[in-house]
Residue, then its C-alpha position, 0 to 999 in steps of 0.5 A: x615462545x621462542x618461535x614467536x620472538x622470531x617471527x616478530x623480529x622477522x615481521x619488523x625485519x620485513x616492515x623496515x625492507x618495505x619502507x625501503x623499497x617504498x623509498x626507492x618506488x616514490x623516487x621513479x613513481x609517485x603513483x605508484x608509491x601512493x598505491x602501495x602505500x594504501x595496501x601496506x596501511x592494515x591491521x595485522x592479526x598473527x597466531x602460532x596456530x590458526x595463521x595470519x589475518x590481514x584486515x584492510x580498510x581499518x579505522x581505530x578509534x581508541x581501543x576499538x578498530x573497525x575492519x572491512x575486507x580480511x585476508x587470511x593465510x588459512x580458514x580457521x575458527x578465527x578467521x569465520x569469527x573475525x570474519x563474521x564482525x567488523x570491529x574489535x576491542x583492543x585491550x594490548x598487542x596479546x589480547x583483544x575481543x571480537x564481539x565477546x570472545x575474549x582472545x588472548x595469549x602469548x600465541x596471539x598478537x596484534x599490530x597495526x601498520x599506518 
């Protein structure tokens, strides 16, 4: 529980640095800016154990978000199951289902980056 409280601190720490950086890329290039900004907007899985799950493409629609492309720190069970759809239902920020596979817990979370 510990390590998870740390890696969303590290998570939000990371977020606040790349707004930044966004800043100072936006004053000097405003293309370049645009581009980056259309990678850092994503859904974003993490687990303790089965790695992080980066999906690209979203759109959410109340509680249900629809993914395209995956990009994945590992090869796990959720990440074919992930993989293998293209939408989940979000319940909270520790539990949400893919197709009918309930996944839920404090070694689950959930974020979305606009």
């Amino acid at each position: 529980m510990v390590l998870n409280f740390h890696f969303i601190i590290i998570l939000l720490h990371g977020i606040e640095i790349s707004k930044n950086n966004l800043k100072i890329i936006h004053k000097h290039s405003k293309e370049l800016a645009e581009m980056f900004s259309g990678v850092l907007k994503s859904a974003v899985i993490y687990t303790m154990d089965e790695g992080i799950f980066l999906l690209r493409r979203y759109e959410k629609n109340n509680d249900e978000l629809i993914y395209g492309d995956i990009v994945s720190t590992t090869k796990s069970k959720l990440y074919f199951l992930v993989s293998s759809n293209n939408k989940l239902k979000i319940i909270d920020k520790n539990n949400f289902f893919v197709n009918d596979v309930g996944i839920s817990g404090e070694n689950f979370g959930f974020m979305v980056f606009i």
